[in-house]
C-alpha positions in Angstrom: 46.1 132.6 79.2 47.4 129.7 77.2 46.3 126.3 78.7 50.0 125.1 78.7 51.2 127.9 81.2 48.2 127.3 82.8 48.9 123.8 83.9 52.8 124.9 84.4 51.0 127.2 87.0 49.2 124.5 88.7 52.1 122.0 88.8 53.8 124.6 90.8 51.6 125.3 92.9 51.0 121.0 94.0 54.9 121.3 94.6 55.0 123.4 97.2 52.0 122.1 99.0 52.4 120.1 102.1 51.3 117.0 101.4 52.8 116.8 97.7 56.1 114.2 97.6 58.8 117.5 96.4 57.8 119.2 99.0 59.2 116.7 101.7 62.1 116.6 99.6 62.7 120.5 99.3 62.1 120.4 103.0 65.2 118.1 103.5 67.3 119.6 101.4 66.7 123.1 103.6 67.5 121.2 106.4 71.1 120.4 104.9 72.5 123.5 105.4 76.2 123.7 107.1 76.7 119.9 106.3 79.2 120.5 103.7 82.1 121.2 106.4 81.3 117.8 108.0 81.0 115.7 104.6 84.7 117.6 103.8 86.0 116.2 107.0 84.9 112.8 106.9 85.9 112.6 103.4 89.3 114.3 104.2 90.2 111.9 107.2 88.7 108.6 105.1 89.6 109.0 101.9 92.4 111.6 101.4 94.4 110.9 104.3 95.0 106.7 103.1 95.4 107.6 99.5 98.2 110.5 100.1 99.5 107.9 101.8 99.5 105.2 99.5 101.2 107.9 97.3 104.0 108.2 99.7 104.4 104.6 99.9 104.6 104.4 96.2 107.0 106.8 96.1 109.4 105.5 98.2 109.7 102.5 96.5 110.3 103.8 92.7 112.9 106.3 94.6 114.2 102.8 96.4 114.0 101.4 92.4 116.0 103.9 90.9 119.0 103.8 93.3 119.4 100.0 92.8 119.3 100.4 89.3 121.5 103.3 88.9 124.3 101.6 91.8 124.5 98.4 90.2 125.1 100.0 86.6 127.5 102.6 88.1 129.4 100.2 89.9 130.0 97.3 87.4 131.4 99.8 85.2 133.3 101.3 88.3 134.9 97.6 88.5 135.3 96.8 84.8 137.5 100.3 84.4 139.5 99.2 87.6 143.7 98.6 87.7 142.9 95.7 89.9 140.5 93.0 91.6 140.9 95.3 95.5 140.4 99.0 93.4 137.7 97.5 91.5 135.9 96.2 94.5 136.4 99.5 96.6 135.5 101.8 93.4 132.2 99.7 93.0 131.2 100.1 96.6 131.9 103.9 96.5 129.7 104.3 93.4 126.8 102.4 95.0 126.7 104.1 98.1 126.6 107.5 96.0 124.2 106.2 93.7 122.1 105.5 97.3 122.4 108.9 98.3 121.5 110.7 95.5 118.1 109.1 96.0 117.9 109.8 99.7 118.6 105.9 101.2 121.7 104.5 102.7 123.6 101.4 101.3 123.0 98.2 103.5 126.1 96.5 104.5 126.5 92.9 102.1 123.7 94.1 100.1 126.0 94.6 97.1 127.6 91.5 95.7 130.2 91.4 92.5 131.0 88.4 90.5 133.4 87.9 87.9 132.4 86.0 84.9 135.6 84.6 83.5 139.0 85.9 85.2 138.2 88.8 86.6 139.4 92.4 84.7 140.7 90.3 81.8 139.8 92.0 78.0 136.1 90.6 77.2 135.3 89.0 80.5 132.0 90.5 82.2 131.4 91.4 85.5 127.8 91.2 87.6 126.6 93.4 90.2 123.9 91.8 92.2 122.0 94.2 94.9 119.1 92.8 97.3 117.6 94.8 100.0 114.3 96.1 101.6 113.2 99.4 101.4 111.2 100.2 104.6 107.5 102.0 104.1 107.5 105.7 105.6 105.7 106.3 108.7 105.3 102.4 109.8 106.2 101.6 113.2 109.4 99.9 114.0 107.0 97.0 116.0 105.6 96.2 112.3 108.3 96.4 110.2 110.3 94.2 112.1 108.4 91.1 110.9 109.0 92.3 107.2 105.8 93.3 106.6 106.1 97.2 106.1 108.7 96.6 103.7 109.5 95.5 100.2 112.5 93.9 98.5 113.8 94.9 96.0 116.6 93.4 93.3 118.6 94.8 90.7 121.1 93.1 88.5 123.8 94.5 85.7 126.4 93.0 83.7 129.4 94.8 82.6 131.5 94.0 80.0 135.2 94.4 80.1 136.9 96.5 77.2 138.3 93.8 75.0 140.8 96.3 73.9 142.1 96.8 77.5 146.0 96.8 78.4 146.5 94.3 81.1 148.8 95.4 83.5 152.1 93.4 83.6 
């Protein structure tokens, strides 16, 4: 026998006596048997469970992001292609809202504000939507929300300009 297999042999054979340090190992890792289930729980509830929710929470808000930014540049341009000052307020508060619930949320009342820069619907003057609200966090109860803390603002601002070719109506 070749002396190298020969002490492969023996090596072997010290594992897997009693008093040898693998064998106390081995014998622990026997004992882990069935403790796979439990680790998947624990790490299910601790670390899955928060995280999917962070997700959520992340979610909401870009969703909350994208309607503000898509109702204030629908509704300054809703207002700069009015007839008047009373259509162009009404056609910028329709195209908000819808903007709002395309993306699942509902417009809060005097969360839109419009301001005319220069007279208002005159050939190169601008108007500027300004929205500022709070998107609530899913799944937080109403007790903690209440003190602002499960929710975030959020602010979105567009300028439109109006057409400096437009007919002004007599």
């Amino acid at each position: 026998m070749h002396p190298g297999v020969r002490c492969r042999h023996r090596r072997q054979q010290a594992m897997t006596r009693p008093g040898h340090w693998w064998h106390g190992c081995r014998r622990l890792l026997d004992e882990e048997r069935g403790s796979a289930v439990l680790e998947f729980i624990v790490i299910g509830v601790l670390i899955l469970v928060p995280m999917a929710y962070v997700v959520m929470s992340v979610m909401r808000v870009q969703a909350a992001t994208m309607a503000s930014t898509q109702a204030v540049r629908e509704a300054a341009r809703a207002y700069a292609t009015a007839d008047s000052v009373a259509q162009g307020r009404a056609a910028a508060i329709t195209a908000a809202q819808v903007a709002f619930e395309d993306q699942g949320f509902v417009l809060p009342d005097s969360a839109l504000q419009v301001r005319c820069v220069g007279s208002c619907l005159a050939p190169g003057s601008s108007i500027q939507v300004d929205l500022d609200w709070r998107v609530d966090l899913p799944w937080l109860p109403t007790s903690l929300s209440q003190g602002r803390s499960g929710s975030v603002p959020i602010d979105a601002v567009h300028t439109a300009r109006v057409d400096t070719y437009r007919l002004t109506q007599p």
